[in-house]
C-alpha positions as CSV (number, residue, x, y, z in Angstrom):
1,X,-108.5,-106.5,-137.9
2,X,-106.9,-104.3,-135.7
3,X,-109.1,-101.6,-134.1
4,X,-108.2,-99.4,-130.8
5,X,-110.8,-97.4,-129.1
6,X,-109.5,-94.5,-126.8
7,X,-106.2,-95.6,-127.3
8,X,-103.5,-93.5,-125.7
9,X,-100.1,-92.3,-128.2
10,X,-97.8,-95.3,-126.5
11,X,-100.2,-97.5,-127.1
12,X,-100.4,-97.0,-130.7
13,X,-96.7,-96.1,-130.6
14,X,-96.4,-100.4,-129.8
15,X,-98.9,-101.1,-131.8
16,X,-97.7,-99.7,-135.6
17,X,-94.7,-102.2,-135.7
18,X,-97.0,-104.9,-135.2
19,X,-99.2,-103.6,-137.6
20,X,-96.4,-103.7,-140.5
21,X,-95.4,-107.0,-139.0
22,X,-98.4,-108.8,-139.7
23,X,-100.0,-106.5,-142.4
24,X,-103.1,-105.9,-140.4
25,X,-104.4,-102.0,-140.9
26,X,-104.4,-100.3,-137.5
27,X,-107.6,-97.6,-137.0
28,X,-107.1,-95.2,-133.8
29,X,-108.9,-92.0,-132.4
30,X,-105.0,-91.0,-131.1
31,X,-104.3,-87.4,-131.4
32,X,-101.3,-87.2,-132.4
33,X,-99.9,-85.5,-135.4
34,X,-97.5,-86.9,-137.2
35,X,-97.2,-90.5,-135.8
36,X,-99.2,-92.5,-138.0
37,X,-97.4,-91.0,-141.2
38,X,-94.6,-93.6,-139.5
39,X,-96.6,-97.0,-140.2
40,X,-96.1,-96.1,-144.4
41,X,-100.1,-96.1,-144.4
42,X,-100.3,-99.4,-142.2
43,X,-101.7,-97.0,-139.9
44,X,-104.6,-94.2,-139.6
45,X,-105.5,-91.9,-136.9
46,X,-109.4,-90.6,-137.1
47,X,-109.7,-87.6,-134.8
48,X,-110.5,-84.0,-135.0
49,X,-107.5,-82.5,-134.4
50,X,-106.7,-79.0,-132.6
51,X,-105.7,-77.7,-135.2
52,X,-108.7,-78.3,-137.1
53,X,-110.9,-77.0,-134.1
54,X,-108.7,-74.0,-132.2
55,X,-108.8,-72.0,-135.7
56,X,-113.4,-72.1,-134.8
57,X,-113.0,-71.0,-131.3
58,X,-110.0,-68.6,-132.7
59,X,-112.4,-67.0,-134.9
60,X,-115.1,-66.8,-132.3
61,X,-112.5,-64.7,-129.9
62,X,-111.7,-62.2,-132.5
63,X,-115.5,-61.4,-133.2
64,X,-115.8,-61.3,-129.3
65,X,-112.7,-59.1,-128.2
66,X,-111.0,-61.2,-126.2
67,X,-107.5,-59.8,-125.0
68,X,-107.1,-62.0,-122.5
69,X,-107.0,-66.0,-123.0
70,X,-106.0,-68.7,-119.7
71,X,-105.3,-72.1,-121.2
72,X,-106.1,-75.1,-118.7
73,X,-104.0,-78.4,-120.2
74,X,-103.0,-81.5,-118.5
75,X,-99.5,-82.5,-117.3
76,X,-99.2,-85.1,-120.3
77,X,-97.5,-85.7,-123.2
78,X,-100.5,-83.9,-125.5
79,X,-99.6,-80.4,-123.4
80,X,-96.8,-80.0,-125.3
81,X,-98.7,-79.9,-128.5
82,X,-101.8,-77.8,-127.3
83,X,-100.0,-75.1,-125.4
84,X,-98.1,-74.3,-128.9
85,X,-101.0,-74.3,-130.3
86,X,-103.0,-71.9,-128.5
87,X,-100.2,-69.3,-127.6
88,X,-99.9,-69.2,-131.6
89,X,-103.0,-68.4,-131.7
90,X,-103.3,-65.8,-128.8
91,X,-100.5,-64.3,-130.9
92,X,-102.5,-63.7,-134.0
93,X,-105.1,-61.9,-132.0
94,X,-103.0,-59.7,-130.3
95,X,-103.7,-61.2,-126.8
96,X,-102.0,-62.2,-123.5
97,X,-101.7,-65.7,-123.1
98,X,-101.1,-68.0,-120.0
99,X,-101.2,-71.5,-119.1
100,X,-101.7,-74.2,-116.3
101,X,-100.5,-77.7,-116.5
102,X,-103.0,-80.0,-114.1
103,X,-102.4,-83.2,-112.4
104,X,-104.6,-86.1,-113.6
105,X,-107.0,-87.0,-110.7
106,X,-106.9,-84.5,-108.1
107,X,-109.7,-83.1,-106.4
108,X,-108.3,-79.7,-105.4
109,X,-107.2,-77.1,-108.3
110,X,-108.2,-74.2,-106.6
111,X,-104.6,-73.3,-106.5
112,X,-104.3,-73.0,-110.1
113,X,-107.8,-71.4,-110.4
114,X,-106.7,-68.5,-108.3
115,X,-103.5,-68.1,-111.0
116,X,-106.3,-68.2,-113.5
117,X,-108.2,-65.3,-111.8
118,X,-105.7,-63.3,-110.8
119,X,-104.8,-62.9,-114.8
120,X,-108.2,-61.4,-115.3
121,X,-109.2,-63.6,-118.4
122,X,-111.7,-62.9,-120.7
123,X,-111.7,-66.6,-122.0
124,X,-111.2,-69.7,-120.4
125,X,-109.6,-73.0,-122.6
126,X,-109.8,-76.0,-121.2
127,X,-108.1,-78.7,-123.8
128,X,-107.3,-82.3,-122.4
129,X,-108.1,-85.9,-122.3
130,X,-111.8,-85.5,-121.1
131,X,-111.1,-86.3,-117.5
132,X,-113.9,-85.8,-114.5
133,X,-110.7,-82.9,-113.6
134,X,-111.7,-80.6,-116.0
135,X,-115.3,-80.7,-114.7
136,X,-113.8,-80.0,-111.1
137,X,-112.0,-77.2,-112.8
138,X,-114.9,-75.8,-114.5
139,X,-117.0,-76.1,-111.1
140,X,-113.9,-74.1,-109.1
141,X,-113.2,-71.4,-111.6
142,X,-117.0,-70.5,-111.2
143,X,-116.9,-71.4,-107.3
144,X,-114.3,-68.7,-107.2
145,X,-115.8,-66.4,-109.1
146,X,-114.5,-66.4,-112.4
147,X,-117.5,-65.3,-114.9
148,X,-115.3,-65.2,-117.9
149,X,-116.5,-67.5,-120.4
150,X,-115.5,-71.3,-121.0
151,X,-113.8,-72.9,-123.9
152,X,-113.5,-76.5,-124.5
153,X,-111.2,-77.3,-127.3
154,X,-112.9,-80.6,-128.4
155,X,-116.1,-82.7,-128.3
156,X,-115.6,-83.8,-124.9
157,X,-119.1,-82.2,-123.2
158,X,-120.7,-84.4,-125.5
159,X,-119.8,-87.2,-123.1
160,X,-121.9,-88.5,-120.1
161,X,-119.0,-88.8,-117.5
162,X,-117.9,-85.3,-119.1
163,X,-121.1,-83.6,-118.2
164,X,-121.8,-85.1,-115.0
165,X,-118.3,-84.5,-114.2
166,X,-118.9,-81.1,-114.5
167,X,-122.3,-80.2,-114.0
168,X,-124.3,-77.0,-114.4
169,X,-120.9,-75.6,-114.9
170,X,-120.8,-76.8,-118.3
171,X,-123.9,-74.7,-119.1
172,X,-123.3,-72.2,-121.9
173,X,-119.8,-73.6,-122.4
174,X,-119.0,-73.4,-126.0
175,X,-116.9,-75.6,-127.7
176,X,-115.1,-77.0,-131.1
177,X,-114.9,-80.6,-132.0
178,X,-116.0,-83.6,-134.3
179,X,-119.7,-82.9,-136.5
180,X,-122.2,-84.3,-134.1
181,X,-125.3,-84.0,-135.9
182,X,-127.6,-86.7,-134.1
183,X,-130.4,-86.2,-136.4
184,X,-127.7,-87.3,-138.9
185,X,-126.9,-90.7,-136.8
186,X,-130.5,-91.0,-136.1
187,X,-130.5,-95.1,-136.5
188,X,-127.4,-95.3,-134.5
189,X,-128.6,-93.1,-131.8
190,X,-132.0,-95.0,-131.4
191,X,-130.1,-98.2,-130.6
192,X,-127.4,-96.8,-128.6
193,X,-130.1,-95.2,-126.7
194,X,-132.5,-98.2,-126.6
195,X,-129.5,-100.3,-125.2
196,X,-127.6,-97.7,-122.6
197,X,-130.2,-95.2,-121.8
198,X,-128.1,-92.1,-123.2
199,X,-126.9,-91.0,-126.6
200,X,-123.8,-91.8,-127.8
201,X,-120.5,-89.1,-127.9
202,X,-118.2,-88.2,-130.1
203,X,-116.3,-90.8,-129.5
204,X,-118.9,-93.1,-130.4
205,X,-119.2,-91.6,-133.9
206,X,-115.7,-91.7,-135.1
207,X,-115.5,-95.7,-133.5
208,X,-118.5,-96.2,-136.3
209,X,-116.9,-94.1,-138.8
210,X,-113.4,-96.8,-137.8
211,X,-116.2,-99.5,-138.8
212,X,-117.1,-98.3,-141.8
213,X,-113.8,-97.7,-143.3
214,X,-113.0,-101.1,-142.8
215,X,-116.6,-102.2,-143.9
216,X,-115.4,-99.9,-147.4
217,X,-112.2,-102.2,-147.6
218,X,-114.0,-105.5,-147.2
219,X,-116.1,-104.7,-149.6
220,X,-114.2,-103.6,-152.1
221,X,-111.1,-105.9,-151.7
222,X,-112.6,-108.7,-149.2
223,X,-110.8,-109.8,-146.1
224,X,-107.1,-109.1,-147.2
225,X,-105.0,-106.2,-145.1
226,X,-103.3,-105.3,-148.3
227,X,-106.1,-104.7,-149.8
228,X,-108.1,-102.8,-146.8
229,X,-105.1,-100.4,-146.2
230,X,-105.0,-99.6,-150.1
231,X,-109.1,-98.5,-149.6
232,X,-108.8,-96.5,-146.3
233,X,-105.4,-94.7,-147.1
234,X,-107.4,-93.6,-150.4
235,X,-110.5,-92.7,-149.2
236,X,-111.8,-88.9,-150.5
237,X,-115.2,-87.4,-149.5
238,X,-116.1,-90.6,-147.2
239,X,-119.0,-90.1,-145.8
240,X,-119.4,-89.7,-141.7
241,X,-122.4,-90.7,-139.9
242,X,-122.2,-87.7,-137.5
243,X,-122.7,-85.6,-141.1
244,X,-119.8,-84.3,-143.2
245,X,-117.3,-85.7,-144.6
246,X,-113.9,-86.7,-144.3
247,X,-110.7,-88.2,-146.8
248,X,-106.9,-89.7,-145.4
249,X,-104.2,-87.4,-145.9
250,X,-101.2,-88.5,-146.9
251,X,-99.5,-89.1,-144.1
252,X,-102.8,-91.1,-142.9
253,X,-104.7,-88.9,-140.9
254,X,-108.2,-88.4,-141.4
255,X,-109.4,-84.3,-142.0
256,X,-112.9,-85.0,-140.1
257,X,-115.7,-82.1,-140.0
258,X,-115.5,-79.8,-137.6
259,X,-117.9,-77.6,-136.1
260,X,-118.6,-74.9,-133.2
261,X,-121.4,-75.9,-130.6
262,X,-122.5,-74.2,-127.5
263,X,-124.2,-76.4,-124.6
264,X,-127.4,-75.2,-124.0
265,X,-128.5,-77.4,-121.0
266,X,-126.2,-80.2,-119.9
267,X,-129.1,-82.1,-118.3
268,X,-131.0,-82.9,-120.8
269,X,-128.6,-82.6,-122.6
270,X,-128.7,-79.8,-125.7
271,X,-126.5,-79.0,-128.0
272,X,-126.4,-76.0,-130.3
273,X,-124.4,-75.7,-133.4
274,X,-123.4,-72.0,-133.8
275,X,-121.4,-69.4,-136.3
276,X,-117.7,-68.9,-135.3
Protein backbone atom coordinates (compact mmCIF):
# COMPACT_ATOMS: atom_id res chain seq x y z
CA UNK A 1 0.00 0.00 0.00
CA UNK A 2 1.10 3.13 -0.99
CA UNK A 3 0.88 5.98 1.58
CA UNK A 4 2.89 9.51 1.45
CA UNK A 5 2.99 11.64 4.45
CA UNK A 6 3.75 15.45 3.70
CA UNK A 7 4.28 14.75 0.32
CA UNK A 8 5.04 17.71 -1.88
CA UNK A 9 2.86 18.03 -5.62
CA UNK A 10 6.07 16.53 -7.77
CA UNK A 11 6.30 13.98 -5.65
CA UNK A 12 2.83 12.71 -6.11
CA UNK A 13 3.04 14.07 -9.60
CA UNK A 14 5.80 10.76 -10.02
CA UNK A 15 4.02 8.84 -7.94
CA UNK A 16 0.30 8.45 -9.75
CA UNK A 17 1.80 6.67 -12.85
CA UNK A 18 3.16 4.18 -10.68
CA UNK A 19 0.21 3.90 -8.90
CA UNK A 20 -1.95 2.92 -12.22
CA UNK A 21 1.11 0.85 -13.04
CA UNK A 22 0.98 -1.44 -10.31
CA UNK A 23 -2.76 -0.90 -9.22
CA UNK A 24 -1.64 0.11 -5.69
CA UNK A 25 -4.18 3.10 -4.31
CA UNK A 26 -2.03 6.13 -3.56
CA UNK A 27 -3.29 8.32 -0.26
CA UNK A 28 -1.61 11.95 0.05
CA UNK A 29 -2.17 15.12 2.22
CA UNK A 30 -1.00 17.19 -1.33
CA UNK A 31 -2.85 20.29 -1.84
CA UNK A 32 -3.43 20.47 -5.00
CA UNK A 33 -6.61 20.72 -6.81
CA UNK A 34 -7.20 18.98 -9.52
CA UNK A 35 -4.21 16.54 -9.75
CA UNK A 36 -5.48 13.43 -8.39
CA UNK A 37 -8.71 13.61 -10.62
CA UNK A 38 -5.59 12.53 -13.24
CA UNK A 39 -4.85 8.89 -11.59
CA UNK A 40 -8.93 7.82 -12.83
CA UNK A 41 -9.41 7.28 -8.85
CA UNK A 42 -5.98 5.36 -8.48
CA UNK A 43 -5.27 8.34 -6.54
CA UNK A 44 -6.80 10.54 -3.48
CA UNK A 45 -5.73 13.66 -1.95
CA UNK A 46 -7.03 14.18 1.90
CA UNK A 47 -6.46 17.86 2.77
CA UNK A 48 -8.46 20.73 3.80
CA UNK A 49 -8.28 22.74 1.00
CA UNK A 50 -8.25 26.76 0.73
CA UNK A 51 -10.96 26.85 -0.64
CA UNK A 52 -12.77 25.06 1.91
CA UNK A 53 -11.06 27.22 4.76
CA UNK A 54 -10.58 31.07 3.05
CA UNK A 55 -14.60 31.21 2.62
CA UNK A 56 -14.44 30.90 7.26
CA UNK A 57 -11.82 33.48 7.66
CA UNK A 58 -13.82 35.34 4.55
CA UNK A 59 -16.84 35.46 6.60
CA UNK A 60 -14.97 36.45 9.74
CA UNK A 61 -13.55 39.76 7.75
CA UNK A 62 -16.92 40.87 6.67
CA UNK A 63 -18.38 40.69 10.22
CA UNK A 64 -15.13 42.50 11.31
CA UNK A 65 -14.84 45.41 8.60
CA UNK A 66 -11.83 44.71 7.16
CA UNK A 67 -10.97 46.97 4.02
CA UNK A 68 -7.72 46.23 3.93
CA UNK A 69 -6.21 42.57 3.55
CA UNK A 70 -1.92 41.86 3.01
CA UNK A 71 -1.47 38.29 1.92
CA UNK A 72 2.02 36.66 2.94
CA UNK A 73 2.56 33.38 0.46
CA UNK A 74 5.64 31.63 -0.36
CA UNK A 75 7.66 31.75 -3.60
CA UNK A 76 6.38 28.16 -4.63
CA UNK A 77 4.32 26.51 -6.86
CA UNK A 78 1.07 26.57 -4.27
CA UNK A 79 1.36 30.80 -4.59
CA UNK A 80 -0.13 30.66 -7.67
CA UNK A 81 -3.19 29.00 -6.36
CA UNK A 82 -3.61 30.90 -2.98
CA UNK A 83 -3.00 34.43 -4.25
CA UNK A 84 -6.12 33.74 -6.68
CA UNK A 85 -7.77 32.76 -4.16
CA UNK A 86 -7.61 35.36 -1.68
CA UNK A 87 -7.70 38.42 -4.12
CA UNK A 88 -11.18 36.74 -5.17
CA UNK A 89 -12.09 36.94 -2.10
CA UNK A 90 -10.81 40.62 -1.16
CA UNK A 91 -12.97 41.33 -4.16
CA UNK A 92 -16.20 40.12 -2.77
CA UNK A 93 -15.72 42.26 0.30
CA UNK A 94 -14.98 45.26 -1.34
CA UNK A 95 -11.31 45.49 -0.08
CA UNK A 96 -7.76 46.31 -1.17
CA UNK A 97 -5.68 43.53 -1.67
CA UNK A 98 -1.81 42.95 -1.72
CA UNK A 99 0.55 40.33 -1.66
CA UNK A 100 4.26 39.16 -0.87
CA UNK A 101 5.89 36.21 -2.21
CA UNK A 102 8.72 34.92 0.55
CA UNK A 103 11.84 32.97 0.03
CA UNK A 104 11.87 29.61 1.87
CA UNK A 105 14.49 29.81 4.70
CA UNK A 106 15.61 33.26 5.19
CA UNK A 107 16.06 34.86 8.34
CA UNK A 108 15.41 38.50 7.36
CA UNK A 109 11.78 39.61 5.93
CA UNK A 110 11.76 42.79 7.33
CA UNK A 111 11.89 44.11 3.87
CA UNK A 112 8.72 42.71 2.98
CA UNK A 113 7.17 43.54 6.36
CA UNK A 114 7.75 47.15 5.88
CA UNK A 115 5.68 46.72 2.23
CA UNK A 116 3.19 45.14 4.58
CA UNK A 117 3.00 48.21 6.87
CA UNK A 118 3.29 50.72 4.77
CA UNK A 119 -0.31 49.38 3.09
CA UNK A 120 -1.83 49.95 6.43
CA UNK A 121 -3.61 46.46 6.69
CA UNK A 122 -6.33 45.70 8.79
CA UNK A 123 -5.65 41.85 8.31
CA UNK A 124 -2.79 39.96 7.96
CA UNK A 125 -2.84 36.21 5.80
CA UNK A 126 -0.25 34.21 6.10
CA UNK A 127 -0.98 30.90 3.77
CA UNK A 128 2.04 28.51 3.10
CA UNK A 129 3.77 25.33 3.69
CA UNK A 130 4.12 25.71 7.50
CA UNK A 131 7.67 26.74 7.44
CA UNK A 132 9.72 28.19 10.80
CA UNK A 133 9.53 31.54 8.01
CA UNK A 134 6.18 32.29 8.71
CA UNK A 135 6.91 32.34 12.44
CA UNK A 136 9.85 34.81 11.65
CA UNK A 137 7.33 36.81 9.76
CA UNK A 138 4.78 36.83 12.35
CA UNK A 139 7.55 37.86 15.03
CA UNK A 140 8.78 40.91 12.49
CA UNK A 141 5.42 42.23 11.47
CA UNK A 142 4.82 42.74 15.37
CA UNK A 143 8.60 43.73 15.95
CA UNK A 144 7.79 46.43 13.55
CA UNK A 145 4.83 47.41 14.74
CA UNK A 146 2.17 46.06 12.88
CA UNK A 147 -0.99 45.43 15.37
CA UNK A 148 -3.33 44.44 12.71
CA UNK A 149 -4.54 41.09 13.26
CA UNK A 150 -3.09 37.72 12.03
CA UNK A 151 -4.65 35.10 9.72
CA UNK A 152 -3.35 31.74 9.07
CA UNK A 153 -5.13 30.11 6.21
CA UNK A 154 -4.71 26.44 7.52
CA UNK A 155 -4.09 24.23 10.59
CA UNK A 156 -0.48 24.88 10.66
CA UNK A 157 -0.31 26.63 14.47
CA UNK A 158 -1.48 23.33 15.48
CA UNK A 159 2.06 22.18 14.95
CA UNK A 160 5.07 22.11 17.47
CA UNK A 161 7.85 23.45 15.05
CA UNK A 162 4.87 25.90 13.93
CA UNK A 163 4.45 27.45 17.37
CA UNK A 164 7.87 27.44 18.54
CA UNK A 165 8.73 28.83 15.30
CA UNK A 166 6.74 31.56 15.94
CA UNK A 167 6.27 32.13 19.49
CA UNK A 168 4.18 34.48 21.55
CA UNK A 169 3.46 35.99 18.17
CA UNK A 170 1.09 33.36 17.42
CA UNK A 171 -1.01 34.45 20.36
CA UNK A 172 -4.50 35.36 19.42
CA UNK A 173 -3.79 34.40 15.83
CA UNK A 174 -6.95 33.06 14.36
CA UNK A 175 -7.09 30.61 11.81
CA UNK A 176 -9.06 28.02 9.38
CA UNK A 177 -8.12 24.57 8.83
CA UNK A 178 -8.79 20.65 9.29
CA UNK A 179 -11.58 19.75 12.59
CA UNK A 180 -9.23 19.32 15.38
CA UNK A 181 -11.24 18.31 18.08
CA UNK A 182 -8.72 16.44 20.56
CA UNK A 183 -11.42 15.44 22.84
CA UNK A 184 -12.69 13.72 19.74
CA UNK A 185 -9.13 11.82 19.18
CA UNK A 186 -8.80 11.37 22.82
CA UNK A 187 -7.21 7.55 22.49
CA UNK A 188 -4.97 8.75 19.83
CA UNK A 189 -3.82 11.75 21.59
CA UNK A 190 -3.04 9.88 24.88
CA UNK A 191 -0.56 7.64 23.01
CA UNK A 192 0.85 10.15 20.85
CA UNK A 193 1.35 12.08 23.95
CA UNK A 194 2.58 9.18 26.08
CA UNK A 195 5.22 8.35 23.28
CA UNK A 196 6.45 12.13 22.04
CA UNK A 197 5.59 14.29 24.92
CA UNK A 198 3.17 16.73 22.75
CA UNK A 199 -0.12 16.24 21.06
CA UNK A 200 -0.32 15.40 17.70
CA UNK A 201 -1.25 18.21 14.66
CA UNK A 202 -3.30 18.23 12.00
CA UNK A 203 -1.23 16.59 10.09
CA UNK A 204 -1.28 13.77 12.33
CA UNK A 205 -5.05 13.41 12.09
CA UNK A 206 -5.56 13.27 8.42
CA UNK A 207 -2.31 10.49 8.32
CA UNK A 208 -4.91 8.40 10.69
CA UNK A 209 -7.89 9.30 8.73
CA UNK A 210 -5.14 7.86 5.33
CA UNK A 211 -5.10 4.62 7.76
CA UNK A 212 -8.49 4.16 8.18
CA UNK A 213 -9.63 4.48 4.69
CA UNK A 214 -7.42 1.81 3.82
CA UNK A 215 -8.37 -0.17 7.03
CA UNK A 216 -12.26 0.44 5.36
CA UNK A 217 -10.97 -1.26 2.02
CA UNK A 218 -9.26 -4.21 3.70
CA UNK A 219 -11.95 -4.89 5.35
CA UNK A 220 -14.41 -4.85 3.10
CA UNK A 221 -12.59 -6.25 0.00
CA UNK A 222 -9.29 -7.75 1.80
CA UNK A 223 -5.77 -7.04 0.52
CA UNK A 224 -6.57 -6.42 -3.27
CA UNK A 225 -5.87 -2.58 -4.71
CA UNK A 226 -8.83 -3.04 -6.99
CA UNK A 227 -10.85 -3.63 -4.51
CA UNK A 228 -9.43 -0.81 -1.83
CA UNK A 229 -9.61 1.96 -4.57
CA UNK A 230 -13.37 0.81 -5.28
CA UNK A 231 -14.01 1.48 -1.14
CA UNK A 232 -12.07 4.80 -0.72
CA UNK A 233 -13.18 6.48 -4.05
CA UNK A 234 -16.79 5.67 -2.63
CA UNK A 235 -16.63 6.58 0.60
CA UNK A 236 -19.77 9.10 1.86
CA UNK A 237 -20.10 10.46 5.49
CA UNK A 238 -16.74 8.60 6.56
CA UNK A 239 -16.05 9.24 9.76
CA UNK A 240 -12.82 11.40 10.93
CA UNK A 241 -11.21 10.98 14.16
CA UNK A 242 -10.50 14.70 14.57
CA UNK A 243 -14.65 14.87 14.49
CA UNK A 244 -16.73 15.46 11.30
CA UNK A 245 -16.91 13.94 8.51
CA UNK A 246 -15.70 13.61 5.18
CA UNK A 247 -16.77 11.64 1.53
CA UNK A 248 -14.27 11.45 -2.00
CA UNK A 249 -15.46 13.64 -4.62
CA UNK A 250 -15.42 12.62 -7.83
CA UNK A 251 -12.41 13.58 -8.98
CA UNK A 252 -10.87 11.97 -5.61
CA UNK A 253 -10.51 14.53 -3.30
CA UNK A 254 -11.65 14.30 0.07
CA UNK A 255 -14.27 17.43 1.41
CA UNK A 256 -12.74 17.20 5.11
CA UNK A 257 -14.48 19.41 8.01
CA UNK A 258 -13.41 22.53 8.45
CA UNK A 259 -13.54 24.83 11.16
CA UNK A 260 -12.38 28.48 12.53
CA UNK A 261 -10.03 28.44 15.71
CA UNK A 262 -8.36 31.19 17.46
CA UNK A 263 -4.99 30.33 19.55
CA UNK A 264 -5.47 31.24 22.89
CA UNK A 265 -2.00 30.48 24.39
CA UNK A 266 0.63 28.88 22.23
CA UNK A 267 2.51 27.56 25.21
CA UNK A 268 0.43 25.48 26.59
CA UNK A 269 -0.91 25.23 23.93
CA UNK A 270 -4.97 26.25 23.59
CA UNK A 271 -6.98 26.20 21.06
CA UNK A 272 -10.42 27.77 20.70
CA UNK A 273 -12.99 26.81 18.16
CA UNK A 274 -14.95 30.10 17.30
CA UNK A 275 -18.15 31.46 15.05
CA UNK A 276 -16.95 32.91 11.60
Amino acid sequence: MEFLKRAGTSTVTRQIPLAQQFKVPLLSPVEAPGLVARSNHWAFAVSALLSRTLPLLETRWQKMGVKRIFAFHPNTAIAGYGSGLVKAAAERLGAAHEQALFKLGETDYRGLVTRAKAFEPDAILMWGHGTPDEGTIMQQARELGISAPIFVGNGNPTAKVYREGAGKALNGVIYAGFKYDLGAAKKLVDAYRARLGFDPDFAVIEIYDMVNMIAEGIRKNGYDGEGIRSVIAGLKDFKSIGGGTFSIDPDGQAILPVALYQVKDVEKPLFEEITP
